[in-house]
C-alpha positions in Angstrom: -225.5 -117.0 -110.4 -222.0 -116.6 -109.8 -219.9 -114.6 -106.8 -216.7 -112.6 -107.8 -214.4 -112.4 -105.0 -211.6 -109.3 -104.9 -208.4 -111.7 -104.2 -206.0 -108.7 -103.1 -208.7 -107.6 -100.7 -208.5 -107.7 -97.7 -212.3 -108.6 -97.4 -211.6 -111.8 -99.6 -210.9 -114.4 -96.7 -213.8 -113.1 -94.7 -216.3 -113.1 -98.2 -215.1 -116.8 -99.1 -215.8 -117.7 -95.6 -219.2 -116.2 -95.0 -220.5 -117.0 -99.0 -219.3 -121.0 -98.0 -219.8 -121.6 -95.0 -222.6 -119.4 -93.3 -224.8 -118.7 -96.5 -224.1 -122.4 -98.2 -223.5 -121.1 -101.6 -221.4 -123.9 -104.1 -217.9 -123.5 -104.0 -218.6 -123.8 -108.0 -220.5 -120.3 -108.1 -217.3 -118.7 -106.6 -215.0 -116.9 -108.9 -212.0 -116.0 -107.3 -209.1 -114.9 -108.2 -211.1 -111.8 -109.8 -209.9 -108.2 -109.7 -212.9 -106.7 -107.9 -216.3 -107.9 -105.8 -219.1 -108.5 -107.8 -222.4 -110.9 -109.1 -222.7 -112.0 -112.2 -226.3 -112.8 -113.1 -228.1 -113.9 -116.0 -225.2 -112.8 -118.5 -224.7 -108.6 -116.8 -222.0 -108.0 -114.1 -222.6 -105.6 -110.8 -220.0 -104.8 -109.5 -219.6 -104.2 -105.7 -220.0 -105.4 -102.3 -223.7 -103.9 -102.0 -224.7 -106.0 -105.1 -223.3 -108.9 -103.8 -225.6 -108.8 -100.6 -228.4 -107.7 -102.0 -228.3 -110.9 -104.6 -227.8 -113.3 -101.5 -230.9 -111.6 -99.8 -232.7 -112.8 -102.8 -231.5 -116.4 -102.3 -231.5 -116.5 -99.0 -233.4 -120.1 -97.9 -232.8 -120.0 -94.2 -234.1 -117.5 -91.1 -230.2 -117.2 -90.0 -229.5 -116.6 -93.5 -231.7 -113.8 -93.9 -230.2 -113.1 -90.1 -227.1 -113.1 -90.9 -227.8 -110.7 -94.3 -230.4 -108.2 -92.7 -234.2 -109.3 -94.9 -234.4 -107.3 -97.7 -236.2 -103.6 -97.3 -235.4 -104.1 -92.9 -233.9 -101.6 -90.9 -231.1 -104.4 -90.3 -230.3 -104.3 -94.4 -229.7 -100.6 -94.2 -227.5 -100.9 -91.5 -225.2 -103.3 -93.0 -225.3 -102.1 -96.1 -224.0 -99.0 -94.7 -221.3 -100.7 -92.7 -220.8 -102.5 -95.9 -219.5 -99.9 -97.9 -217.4 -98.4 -95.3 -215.6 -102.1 -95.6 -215.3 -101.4 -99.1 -213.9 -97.9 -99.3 -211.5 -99.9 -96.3 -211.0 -102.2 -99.0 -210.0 -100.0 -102.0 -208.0 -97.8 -99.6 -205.6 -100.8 -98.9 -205.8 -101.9 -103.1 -204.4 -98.3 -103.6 -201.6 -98.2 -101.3 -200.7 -101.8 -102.1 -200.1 -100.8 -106.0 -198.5 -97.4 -105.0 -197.2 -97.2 -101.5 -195.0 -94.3 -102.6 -197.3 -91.9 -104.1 -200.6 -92.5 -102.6 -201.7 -90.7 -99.4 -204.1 -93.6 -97.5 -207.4 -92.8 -96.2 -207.2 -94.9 -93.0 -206.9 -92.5 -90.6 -209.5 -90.6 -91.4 -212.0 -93.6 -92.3 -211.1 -95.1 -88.6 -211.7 -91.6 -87.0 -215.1 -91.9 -89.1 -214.8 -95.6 -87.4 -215.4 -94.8 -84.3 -217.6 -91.8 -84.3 -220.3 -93.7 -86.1 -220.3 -96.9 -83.9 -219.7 -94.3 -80.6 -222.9 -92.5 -82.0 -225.2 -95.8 -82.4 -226.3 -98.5 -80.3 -223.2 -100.9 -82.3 -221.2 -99.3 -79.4 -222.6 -102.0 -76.7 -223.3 -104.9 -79.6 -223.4 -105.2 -83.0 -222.9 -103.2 -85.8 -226.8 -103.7 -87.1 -228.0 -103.3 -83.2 -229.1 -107.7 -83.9 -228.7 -110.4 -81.1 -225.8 -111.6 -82.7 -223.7 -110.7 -85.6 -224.5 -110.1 -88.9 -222.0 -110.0 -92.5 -221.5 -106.1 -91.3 -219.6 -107.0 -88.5 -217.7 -109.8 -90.6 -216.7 -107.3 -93.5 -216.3 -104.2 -90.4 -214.0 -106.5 -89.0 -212.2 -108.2 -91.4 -211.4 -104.8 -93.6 -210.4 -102.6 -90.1 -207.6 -105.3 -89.3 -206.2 -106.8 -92.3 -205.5 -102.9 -93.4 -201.5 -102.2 -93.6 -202.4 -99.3 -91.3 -204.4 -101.8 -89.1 -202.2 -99.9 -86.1 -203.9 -96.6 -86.5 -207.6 -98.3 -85.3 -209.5 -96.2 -83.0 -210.3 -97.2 -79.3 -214.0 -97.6 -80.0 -213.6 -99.5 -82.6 -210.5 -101.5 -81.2 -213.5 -102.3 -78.1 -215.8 -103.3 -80.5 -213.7 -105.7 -82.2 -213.3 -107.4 -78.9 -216.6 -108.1 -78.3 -217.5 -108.8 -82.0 -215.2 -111.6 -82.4 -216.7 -113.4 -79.5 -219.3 -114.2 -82.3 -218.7 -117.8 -83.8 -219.4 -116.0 -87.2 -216.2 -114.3 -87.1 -214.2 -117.4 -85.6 -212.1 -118.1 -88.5 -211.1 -113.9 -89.3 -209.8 -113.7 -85.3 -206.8 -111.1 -85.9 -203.8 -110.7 -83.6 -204.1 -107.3 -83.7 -207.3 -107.4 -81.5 -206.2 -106.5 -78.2 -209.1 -105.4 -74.9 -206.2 -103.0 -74.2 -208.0 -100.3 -76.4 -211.3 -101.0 -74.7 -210.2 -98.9 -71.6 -209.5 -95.8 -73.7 -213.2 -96.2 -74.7 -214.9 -93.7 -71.7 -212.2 -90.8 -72.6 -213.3 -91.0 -76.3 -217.1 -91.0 -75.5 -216.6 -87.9 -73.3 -215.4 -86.3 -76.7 -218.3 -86.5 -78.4 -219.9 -83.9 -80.2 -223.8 -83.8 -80.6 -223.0 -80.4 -83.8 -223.9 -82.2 -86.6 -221.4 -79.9 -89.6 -223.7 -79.4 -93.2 -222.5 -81.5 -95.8 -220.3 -79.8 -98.9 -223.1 -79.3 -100.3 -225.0 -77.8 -98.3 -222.1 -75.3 -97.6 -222.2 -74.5 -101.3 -225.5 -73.9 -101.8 -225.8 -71.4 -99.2 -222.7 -70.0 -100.0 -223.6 -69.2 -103.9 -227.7 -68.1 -102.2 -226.1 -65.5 -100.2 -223.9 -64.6 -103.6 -227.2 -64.2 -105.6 -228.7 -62.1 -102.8 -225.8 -59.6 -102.7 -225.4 -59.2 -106.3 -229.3 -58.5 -106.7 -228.3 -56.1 -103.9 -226.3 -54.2 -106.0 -227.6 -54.2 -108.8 -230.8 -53.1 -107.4 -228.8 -50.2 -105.8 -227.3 -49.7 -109.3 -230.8 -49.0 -110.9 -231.8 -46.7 -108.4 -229.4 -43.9 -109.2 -227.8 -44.5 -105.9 -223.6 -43.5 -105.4 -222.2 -41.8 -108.3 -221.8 -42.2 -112.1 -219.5 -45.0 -111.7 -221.8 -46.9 -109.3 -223.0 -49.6 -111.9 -219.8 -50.6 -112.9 -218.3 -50.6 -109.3 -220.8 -52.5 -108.1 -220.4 -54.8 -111.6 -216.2 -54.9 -110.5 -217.7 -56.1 -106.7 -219.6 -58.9 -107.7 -216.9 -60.4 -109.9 -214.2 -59.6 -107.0 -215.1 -63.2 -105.6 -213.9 -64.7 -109.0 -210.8 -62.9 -110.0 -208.7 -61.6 -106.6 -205.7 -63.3 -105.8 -206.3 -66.2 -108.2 -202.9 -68.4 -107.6 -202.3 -71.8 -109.5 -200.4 -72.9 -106.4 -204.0 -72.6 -104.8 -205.7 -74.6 -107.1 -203.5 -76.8 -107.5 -204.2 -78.7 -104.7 -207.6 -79.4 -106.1 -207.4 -82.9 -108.3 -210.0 -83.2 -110.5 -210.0 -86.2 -113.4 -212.2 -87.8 -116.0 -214.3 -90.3 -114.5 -216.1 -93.1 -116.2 -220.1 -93.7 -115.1 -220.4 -97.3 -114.1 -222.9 -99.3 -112.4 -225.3 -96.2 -111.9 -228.4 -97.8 -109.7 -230.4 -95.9 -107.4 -229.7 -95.3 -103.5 -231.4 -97.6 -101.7 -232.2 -94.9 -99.1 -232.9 -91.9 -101.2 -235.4 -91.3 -103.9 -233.1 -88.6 -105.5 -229.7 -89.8 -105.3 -227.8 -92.2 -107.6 -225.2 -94.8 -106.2 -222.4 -95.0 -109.4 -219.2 -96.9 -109.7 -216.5 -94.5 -110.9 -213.6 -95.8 -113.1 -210.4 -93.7 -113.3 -206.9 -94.0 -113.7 -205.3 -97.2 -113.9 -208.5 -99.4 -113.5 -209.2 -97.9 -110.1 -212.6 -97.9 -109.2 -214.7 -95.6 -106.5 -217.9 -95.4 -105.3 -219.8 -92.0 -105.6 -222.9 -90.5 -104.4 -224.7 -87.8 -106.6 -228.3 -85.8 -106.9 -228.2 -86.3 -110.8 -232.2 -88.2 -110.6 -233.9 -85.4 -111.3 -231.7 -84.5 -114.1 -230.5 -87.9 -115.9 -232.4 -91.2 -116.8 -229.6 -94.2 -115.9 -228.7 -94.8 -119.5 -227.0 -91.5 -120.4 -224.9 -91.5 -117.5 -223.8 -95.2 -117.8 -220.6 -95.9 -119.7 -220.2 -91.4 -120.1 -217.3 -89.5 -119.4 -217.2 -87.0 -116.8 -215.2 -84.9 -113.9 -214.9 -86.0 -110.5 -213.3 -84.1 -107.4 -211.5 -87.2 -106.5 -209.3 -85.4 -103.4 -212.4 -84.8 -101.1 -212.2 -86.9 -97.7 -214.9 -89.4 -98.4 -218.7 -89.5 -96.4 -221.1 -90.8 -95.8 -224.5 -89.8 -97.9 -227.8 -91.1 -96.8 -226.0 -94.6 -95.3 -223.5 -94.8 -98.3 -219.9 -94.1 -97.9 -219.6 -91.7 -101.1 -215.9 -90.9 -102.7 -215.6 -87.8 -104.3 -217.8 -85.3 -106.6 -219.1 -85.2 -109.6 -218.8 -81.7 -111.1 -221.8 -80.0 -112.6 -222.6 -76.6 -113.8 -226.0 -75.2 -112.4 -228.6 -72.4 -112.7 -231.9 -71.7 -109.9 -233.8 -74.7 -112.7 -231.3 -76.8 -114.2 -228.0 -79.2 -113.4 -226.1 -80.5 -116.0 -222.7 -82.0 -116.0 -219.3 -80.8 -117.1 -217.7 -83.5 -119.9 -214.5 -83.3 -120.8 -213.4 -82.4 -124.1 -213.7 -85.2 -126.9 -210.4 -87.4 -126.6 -210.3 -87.6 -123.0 -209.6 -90.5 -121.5 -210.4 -91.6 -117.7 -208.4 -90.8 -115.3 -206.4 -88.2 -117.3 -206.1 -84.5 -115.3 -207.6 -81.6 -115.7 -205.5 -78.1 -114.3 -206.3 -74.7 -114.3 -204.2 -71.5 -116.0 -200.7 -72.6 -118.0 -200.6 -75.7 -115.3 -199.5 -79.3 -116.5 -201.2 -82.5 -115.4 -199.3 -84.0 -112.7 -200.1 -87.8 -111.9 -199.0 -87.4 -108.2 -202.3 -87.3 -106.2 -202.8 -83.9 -104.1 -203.3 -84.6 -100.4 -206.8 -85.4 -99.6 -208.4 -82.0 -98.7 -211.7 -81.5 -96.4 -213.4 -78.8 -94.3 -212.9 -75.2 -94.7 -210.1 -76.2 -97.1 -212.1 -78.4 -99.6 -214.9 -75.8 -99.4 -213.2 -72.5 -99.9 -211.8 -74.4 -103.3 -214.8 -75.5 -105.0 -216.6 -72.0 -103.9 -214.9 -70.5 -107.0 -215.4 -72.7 -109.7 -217.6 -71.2 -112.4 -218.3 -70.8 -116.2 -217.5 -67.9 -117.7 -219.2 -65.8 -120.4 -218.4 -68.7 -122.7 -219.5 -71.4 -120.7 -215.9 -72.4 -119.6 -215.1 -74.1 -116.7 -212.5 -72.0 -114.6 -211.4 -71.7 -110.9 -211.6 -67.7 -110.3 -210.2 -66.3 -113.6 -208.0 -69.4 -114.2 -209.4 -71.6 -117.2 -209.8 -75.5 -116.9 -208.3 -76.8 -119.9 -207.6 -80.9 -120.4 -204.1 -81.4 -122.8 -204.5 -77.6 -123.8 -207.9 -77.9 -124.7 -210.8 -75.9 -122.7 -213.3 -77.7 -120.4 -216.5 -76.0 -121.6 -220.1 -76.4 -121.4 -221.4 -73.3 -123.7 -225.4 -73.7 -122.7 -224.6 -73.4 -119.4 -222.7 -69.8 -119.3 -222.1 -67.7 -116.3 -223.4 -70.4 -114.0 -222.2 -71.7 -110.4 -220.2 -75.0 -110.6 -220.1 -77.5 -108.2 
């Protein structure tokens, strides 16, 4: 079994050190320099930090191995998992703004707001990331990805306290950063009394009610339709009133601000958490690689979504689904029985844009959208009679060519 190690990370110090020196594995079954983290087992590749722990679980010999690793199916192996990925999306964040500091808009300040919520929120905030004795790989890759960021300066108070006391730990001896100062620590109280116990419904959630109270009004009027009631021109009124939602003030400037690109199904395993949910890497532009989060179990066996084209709201701020920090959306048209997804049209490459009306593909990445914002957009994507894909009335094409899915016409796209 061999260990891939990300060299531009900046996880890779802190993975060499805890793969060497805490879990004893040969310096011969590391491969570094490699371009991402990974395990390579038995002649097939997974990639990703998850993958990684869950093949040293396996091998692990040693009670402070499987300690330091959470034992497989624990409470503790949740945890870090979860804390895990949060490194990781830390850890592509920095990738991206390394290879394009001009064009892309980092993630950090959002992901340490995210930070310091969740470890404000659990009992990490007076120990540990897992809630263990002592400290576990979580708190190695936590630490290691929060200050070896370029915007290490924008770390939150909680998790600047946290850091204090985590690197007290002779696990993280060697990854000590300078940045670590107990000055933050005092700001700690002020942010607790912040806290907010509303717990906001995911996207999702927001759609789906969204398009049930759609349904209910149109069935309204067309009920009201049938009966005879208004005048003559009641039907197609009420016919104009449903489609209002889909055609009034349509601007391209509006949707604009929506980036959504092919995506490339990698890696597609199930959640460890949820039954229904799949875990898949996502390749797009330029090699870049994201972890995503999506209900397709129910819909699709794992080996016609692995190595498929798709579409992927890659501008969403990323969260955390189920324990797994998820990065964007894979679009799919759906009925009350059925979810399939969009592809793009044959020629498509990853990565490669997809606009709406007489727009051109831009490469410049739209500013990472959430909320009300990110919500109001995807509440008007739809096929229309023809099974195209459109935002309101405007049309998704890819190079000129429509984005279509013709079984799936007149349908609710999300």
């Amino acid at each position: 079994m061999q260990y891939l190690i990300e060299s531009s990370s900046p996880l890779a110090a802190a993975v060499a050190y805890a793969l060497e020196h805490v879990l004893s594995v040969p310096a011969s079954s590391l491969v570094q320099p490699s371009d991402a983290f990974g395990v390579r087992c038995e002649g097939a590749t997974h990639y990703g930090v998850v993958p990684v722990l869950q093949a040293l679980r396996k091998a692990a010999t040693t009670a402070e191995q499987q300690a330091f690793l959470g034992a497989p199916g624990s409470l503790t192996a949740a945890y870090v998992n979860q804390w895990a990925n949060t490194a990781a999306l830390l850890s592509a964040d920095a990738s991206y703004l390394q290879r394009s500091p001009a064009t892309y808009q980092s993630l950090a300040k959002s992901i340490y707001a995210d930070v310091d919520a969740m470890i404000d929120g659990g009992e990490s905030r007076v120990g540990f990331l897992a809630a263990t004795p002592r400290a576990t790989v979580a708190d190695v890759l936590l630490y290691a990805a929060l200050h070896n960021h370029p915007e290490h300066a924008q770390v939150g108070a909680v998790a600047m306290a946290w850091s204090v006391a985590a690197q007290t730990d002779p696990y993280l001896a060697s990854i000590v950063s300078p940045h670590v100062h107990a000055s933050g620590a005092k700001k700690v109280q002020a942010a607790a009394a912040a806290a907010v116990t509303y717990v906001k419904p995911s996207e999702e959630e927001i759609q789906r009610r969204r398009a049930e109270k759609e349904k209910a009004k149109a069935e309204k009027e067309k009920a009201k339709a049938a009966a005879g009631q208004g005048s003559s021109a009641g039907p197609a009124k009420a016919a104009a009133k449903a489609a209002a939602g889909h055609t009034k003030g349509a601007k391209e400037e509006d949707v604009a601000s929506l980036e959504v690109r092919v995506g490339r199904f990698a890696n597609v395993r199930p959640h460890p958490e949820a039954d229904r949910l799949y875990v898949e890497d996502m390749l797009l532009q330029d090699g870049a690689r994201r972890t995503i989060v999506s209900g397709l179990v129910d819909h699709y066996p794992v080996d016609q979504l692995n190595d498929t084209l798709c579409l992927v709201v890659c501008n969403m701020k990323p969260k955390p689904l189920k324990g797994v920090m998820s990065e964007g959306m894979v679009v799919c048209a759906c009925t009350d029985t059925d979810v399939r997804l969009v592809r793009p049209p044959a020629g498509a490459q990853q990565g490669d844009r997809i606009v709406f009306g007489t727009a051109t593909a831009d490469d410049a990445a739209p500013a990472v959208l959430s909320g009300h914002k990110m919500t109001e957009l995807l509440s008007h994507l739809h096929t229309d009679a023809d099974g195209t894909v459109c935002w309101k009335e405007l049309k998704a094409t890819h190079k000129g060519t429509p984005v279509a899915i013709p079984e799936m016409k007149n349908c609710t796209v999300r």
